[in-house]
MIROKOL-394444 format. One record per residue (C-alpha): residue number from 1; residue in three letters; x, y, z. Coordinates in steps of 0.02 Angstrom, whole numbers, always signed. Layout:
BEGIN
num NUM residuo Ala x X y Y z Z
...
END
This chain:
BEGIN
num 1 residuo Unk x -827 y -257 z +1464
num 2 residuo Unk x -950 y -343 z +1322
num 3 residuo Unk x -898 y -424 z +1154
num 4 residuo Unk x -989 y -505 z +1022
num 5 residuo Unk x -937 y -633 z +901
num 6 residuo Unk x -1029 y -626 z +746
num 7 residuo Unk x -1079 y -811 z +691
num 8 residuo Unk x -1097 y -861 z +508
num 9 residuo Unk x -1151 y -1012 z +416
num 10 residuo Unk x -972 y -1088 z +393
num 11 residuo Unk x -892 y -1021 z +535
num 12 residuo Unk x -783 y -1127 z +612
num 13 residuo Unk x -662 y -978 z +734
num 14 residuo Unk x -807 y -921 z +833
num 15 residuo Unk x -796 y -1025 z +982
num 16 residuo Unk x -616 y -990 z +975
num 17 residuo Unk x -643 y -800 z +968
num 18 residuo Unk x -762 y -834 z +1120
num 19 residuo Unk x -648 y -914 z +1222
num 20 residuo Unk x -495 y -800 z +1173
num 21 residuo Unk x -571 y -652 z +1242
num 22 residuo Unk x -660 y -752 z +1405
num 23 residuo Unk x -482 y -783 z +1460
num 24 residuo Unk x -366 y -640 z +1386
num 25 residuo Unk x -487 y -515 z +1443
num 26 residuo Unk x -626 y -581 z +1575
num 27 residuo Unk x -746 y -504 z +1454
num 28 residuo Unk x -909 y -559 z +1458
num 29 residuo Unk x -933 y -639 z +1246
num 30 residuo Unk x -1104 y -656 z +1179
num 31 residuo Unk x -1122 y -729 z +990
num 32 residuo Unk x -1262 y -667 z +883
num 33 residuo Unk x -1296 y -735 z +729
num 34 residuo Unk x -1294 y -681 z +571
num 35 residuo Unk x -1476 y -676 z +526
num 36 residuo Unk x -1508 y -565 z +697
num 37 residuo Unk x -1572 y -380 z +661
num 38 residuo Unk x -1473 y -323 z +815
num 39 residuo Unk x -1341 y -327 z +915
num 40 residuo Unk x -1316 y -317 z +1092
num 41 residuo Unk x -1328 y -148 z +1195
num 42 residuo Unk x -1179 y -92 z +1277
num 43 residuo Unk x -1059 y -174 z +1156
num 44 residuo Unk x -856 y -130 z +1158
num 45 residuo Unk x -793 y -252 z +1032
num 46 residuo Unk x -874 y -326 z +907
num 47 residuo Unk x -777 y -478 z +820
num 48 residuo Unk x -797 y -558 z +635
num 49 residuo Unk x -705 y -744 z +641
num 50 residuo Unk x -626 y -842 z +530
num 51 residuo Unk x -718 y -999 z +444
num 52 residuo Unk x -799 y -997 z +277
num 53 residuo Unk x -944 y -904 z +279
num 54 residuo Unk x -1072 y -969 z +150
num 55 residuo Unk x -909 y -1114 z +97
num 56 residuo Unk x -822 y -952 z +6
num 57 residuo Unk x -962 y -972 z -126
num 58 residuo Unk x -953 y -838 z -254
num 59 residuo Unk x -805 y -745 z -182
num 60 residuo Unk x -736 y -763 z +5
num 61 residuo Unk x -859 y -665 z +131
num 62 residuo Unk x -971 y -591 z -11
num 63 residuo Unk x -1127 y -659 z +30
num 64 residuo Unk x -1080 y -651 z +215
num 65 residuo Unk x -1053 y -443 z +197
num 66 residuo Unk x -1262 y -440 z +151
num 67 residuo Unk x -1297 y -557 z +314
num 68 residuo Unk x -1444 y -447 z +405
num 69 residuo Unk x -1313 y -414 z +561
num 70 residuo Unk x -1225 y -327 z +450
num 71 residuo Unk x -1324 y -167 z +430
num 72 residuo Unk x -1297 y -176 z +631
num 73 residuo Unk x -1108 y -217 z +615
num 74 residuo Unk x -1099 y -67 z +489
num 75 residuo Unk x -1196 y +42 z +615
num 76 residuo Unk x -1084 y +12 z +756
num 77 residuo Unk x -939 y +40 z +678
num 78 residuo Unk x -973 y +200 z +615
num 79 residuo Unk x -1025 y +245 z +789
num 80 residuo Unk x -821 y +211 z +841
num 81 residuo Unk x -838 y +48 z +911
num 82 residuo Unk x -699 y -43 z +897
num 83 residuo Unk x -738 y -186 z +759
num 84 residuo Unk x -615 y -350 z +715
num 85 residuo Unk x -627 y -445 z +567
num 86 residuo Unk x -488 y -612 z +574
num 87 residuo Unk x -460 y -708 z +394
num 88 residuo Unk x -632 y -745 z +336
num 89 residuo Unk x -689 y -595 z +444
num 90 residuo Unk x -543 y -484 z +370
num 91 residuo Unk x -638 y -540 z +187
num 92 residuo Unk x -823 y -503 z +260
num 93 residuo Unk x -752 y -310 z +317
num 94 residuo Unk x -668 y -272 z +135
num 95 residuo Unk x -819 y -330 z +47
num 96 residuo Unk x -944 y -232 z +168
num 97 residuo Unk x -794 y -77 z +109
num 98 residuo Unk x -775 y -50 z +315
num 99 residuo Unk x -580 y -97 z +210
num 100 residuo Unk x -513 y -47 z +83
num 101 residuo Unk x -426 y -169 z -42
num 102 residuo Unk x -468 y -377 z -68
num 103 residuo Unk x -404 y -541 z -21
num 104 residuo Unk x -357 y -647 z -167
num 105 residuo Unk x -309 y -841 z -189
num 106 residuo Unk x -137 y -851 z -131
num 107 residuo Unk x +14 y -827 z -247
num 108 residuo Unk x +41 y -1017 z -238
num 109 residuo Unk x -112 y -1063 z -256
num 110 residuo Unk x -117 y -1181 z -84
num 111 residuo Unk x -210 y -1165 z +73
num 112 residuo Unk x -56 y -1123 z +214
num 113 residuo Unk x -93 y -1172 z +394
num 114 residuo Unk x +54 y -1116 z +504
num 115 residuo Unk x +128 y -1008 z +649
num 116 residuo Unk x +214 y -866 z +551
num 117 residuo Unk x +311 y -714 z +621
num 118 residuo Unk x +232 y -533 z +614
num 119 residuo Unk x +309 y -352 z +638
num 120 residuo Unk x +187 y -232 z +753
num 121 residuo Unk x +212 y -108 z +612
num 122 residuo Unk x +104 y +14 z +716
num 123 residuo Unk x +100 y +6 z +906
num 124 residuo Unk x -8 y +164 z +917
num 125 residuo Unk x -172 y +96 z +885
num 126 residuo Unk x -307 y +32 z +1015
num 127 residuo Unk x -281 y -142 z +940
num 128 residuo Unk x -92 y -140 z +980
num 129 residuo Unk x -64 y -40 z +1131
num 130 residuo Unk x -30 y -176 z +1239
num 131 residuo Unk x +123 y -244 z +1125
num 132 residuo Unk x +228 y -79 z +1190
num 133 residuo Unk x +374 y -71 z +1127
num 134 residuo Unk x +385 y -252 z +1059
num 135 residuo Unk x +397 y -272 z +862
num 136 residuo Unk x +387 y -457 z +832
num 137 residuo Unk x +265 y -568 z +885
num 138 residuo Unk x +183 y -749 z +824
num 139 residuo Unk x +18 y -798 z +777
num 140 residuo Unk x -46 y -925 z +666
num 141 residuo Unk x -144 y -912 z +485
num 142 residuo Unk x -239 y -1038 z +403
num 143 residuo Unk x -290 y -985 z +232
num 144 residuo Unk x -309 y -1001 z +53
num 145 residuo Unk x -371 y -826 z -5
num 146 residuo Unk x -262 y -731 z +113
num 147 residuo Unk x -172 y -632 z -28
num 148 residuo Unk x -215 y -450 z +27
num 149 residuo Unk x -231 y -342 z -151
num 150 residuo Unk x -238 y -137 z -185
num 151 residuo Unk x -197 y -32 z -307
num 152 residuo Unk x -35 y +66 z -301
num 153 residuo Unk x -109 y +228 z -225
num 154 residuo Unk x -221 y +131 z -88
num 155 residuo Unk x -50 y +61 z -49
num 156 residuo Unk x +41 y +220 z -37
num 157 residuo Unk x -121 y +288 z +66
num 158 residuo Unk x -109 y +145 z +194
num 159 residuo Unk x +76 y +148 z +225
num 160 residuo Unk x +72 y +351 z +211
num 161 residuo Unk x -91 y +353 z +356
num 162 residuo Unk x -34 y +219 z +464
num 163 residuo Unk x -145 y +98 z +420
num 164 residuo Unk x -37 y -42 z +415
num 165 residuo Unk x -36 y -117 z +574
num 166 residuo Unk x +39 y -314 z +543
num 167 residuo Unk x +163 y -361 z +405
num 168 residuo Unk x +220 y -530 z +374
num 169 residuo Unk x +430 y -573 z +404
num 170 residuo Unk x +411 y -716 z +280
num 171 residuo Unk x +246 y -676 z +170
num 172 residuo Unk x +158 y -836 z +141
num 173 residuo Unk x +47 y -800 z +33
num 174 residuo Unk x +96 y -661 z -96
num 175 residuo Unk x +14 y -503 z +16
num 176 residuo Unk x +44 y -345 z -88
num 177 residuo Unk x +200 y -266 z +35
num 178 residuo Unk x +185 y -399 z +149
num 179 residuo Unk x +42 y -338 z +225
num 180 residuo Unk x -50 y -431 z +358
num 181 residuo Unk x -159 y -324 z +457
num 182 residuo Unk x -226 y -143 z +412
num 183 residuo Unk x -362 y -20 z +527
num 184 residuo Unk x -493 y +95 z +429
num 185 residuo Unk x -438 y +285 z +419
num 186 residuo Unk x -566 y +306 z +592
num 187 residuo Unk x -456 y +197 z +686
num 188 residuo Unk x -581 y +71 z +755
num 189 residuo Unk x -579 y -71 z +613
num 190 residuo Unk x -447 y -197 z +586
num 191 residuo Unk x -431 y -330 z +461
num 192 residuo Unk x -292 y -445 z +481
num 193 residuo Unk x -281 y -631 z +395
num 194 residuo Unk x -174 y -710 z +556
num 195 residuo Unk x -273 y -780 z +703
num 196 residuo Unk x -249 y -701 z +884
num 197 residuo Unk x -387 y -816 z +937
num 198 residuo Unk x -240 y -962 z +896
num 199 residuo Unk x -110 y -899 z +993
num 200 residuo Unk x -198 y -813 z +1158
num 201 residuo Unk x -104 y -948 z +1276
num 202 residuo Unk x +71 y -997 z +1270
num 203 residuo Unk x +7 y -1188 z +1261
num 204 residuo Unk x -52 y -1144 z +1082
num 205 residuo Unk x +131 y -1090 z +1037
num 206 residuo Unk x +96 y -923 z +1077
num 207 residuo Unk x +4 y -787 z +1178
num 208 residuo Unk x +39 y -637 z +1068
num 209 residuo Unk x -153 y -647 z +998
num 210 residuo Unk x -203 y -606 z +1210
num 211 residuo Unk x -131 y -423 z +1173
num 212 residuo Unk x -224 y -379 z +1050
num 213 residuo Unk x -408 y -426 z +1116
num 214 residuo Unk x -318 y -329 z +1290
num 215 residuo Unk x -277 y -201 z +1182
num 216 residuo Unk x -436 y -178 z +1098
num 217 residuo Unk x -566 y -177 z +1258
num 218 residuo Unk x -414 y -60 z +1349
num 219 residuo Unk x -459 y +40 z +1219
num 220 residuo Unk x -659 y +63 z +1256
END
């Protein structure tokens, strides 16, 4: 199995991502930055981190979205292969529209850095496989635009499809329907604003995030 970690100016996850997948999966991780042409052959997961690409100047993961990988990202995802963006990355895939909808300044207008409770709202993707039959799990978010915005009938579309795959117990940060984590209509892109590459052992609090990279290279 082969992942890449996409590295932007600003990142700060991408080591993290590396390492989450090493160990959760055996994997082998290889990061390509953001000013590469191409990716790697072969690839079965391709991961956006968190950070702040560019320092969130002009809006979060704008300028990041027109990074020459991109055109590759974009590429590869159309081709099926399974593609995760996590909080900045999440912002990078809805401005690149592989998502639908935005991330906005959260409702209280504060970063919020803490372990916070999720419901698997959809086990029956090949990000969540692995969770079964399980409905709560814990992973961490560390964010100050994490505020996940659509319009009424992009809502209804998601829900109706779905495309909501995480939801928050106790939203932290004003997501429209307590959304957390959504997958494109194909199946093969998710957005989500918590971190699975902060809770892939139980020594970080948590080893709910492990599932999901399992889940994802299961999937290839």
């Amino acid at each position: 199995m082969k992942a890449a970690v996409i590295v932007f100016p600003g990142s700060n996850c991408d080591r993290d991502c590396k390492v989450a997948i090493e160990r959760s999966t055996g994997a082998t991780v290889d990061m390509v930055w953001h000013g590469d042409t191409a990716l790697p052959d072969g690839l079965d997961l391709i991961v956006l981190p968190g950070g702040f690409s560019y320092g969130d100047y002009l809006r979060c993961g704008a300028m990041a979205a027109l990074s020459p990988v991109m055109t590759e990202v974009i590429a590869a995802a159309g081709r099926g292969v399974a593609t995760v963006g996590i909080c900045n990355g999440f912002q990078i895939l809805c401005e690149a529209r592989l998502l639908p909808g935005a991330l906005l300044r959260n409702e209280g207008l504060k970063y919020v850095c803490k372990p916070v409770a999720l419901e698997v709202t959809n086990a029956q993707t090949r990000f969540t496989a692995a969770y079964q039959g399980r409905r709560e799990v814990t992973m961490t978010v560390g964010n100050g635009e994490g505020n996940f915005f659509a319009d009424e009938a992009t809502l209804d579309r998601l829900e109706g499809e779905g495309q909501v795959v995480f939801r928050y117990l106790d939203n932290p940060n004003g997501s429209s329907r307590d959304i957390a984590g959504i997958i494109n209509e194909g199946g093969n892109v998710l957005g989500m604003m918590p971190h699975p590459d902060r809770a892939f052992e139980i020594d970080l609090g948590s080893a709910d995030g492990a599932l999901l990279f399992q889940s994802a290279l299961a999937s290839a």
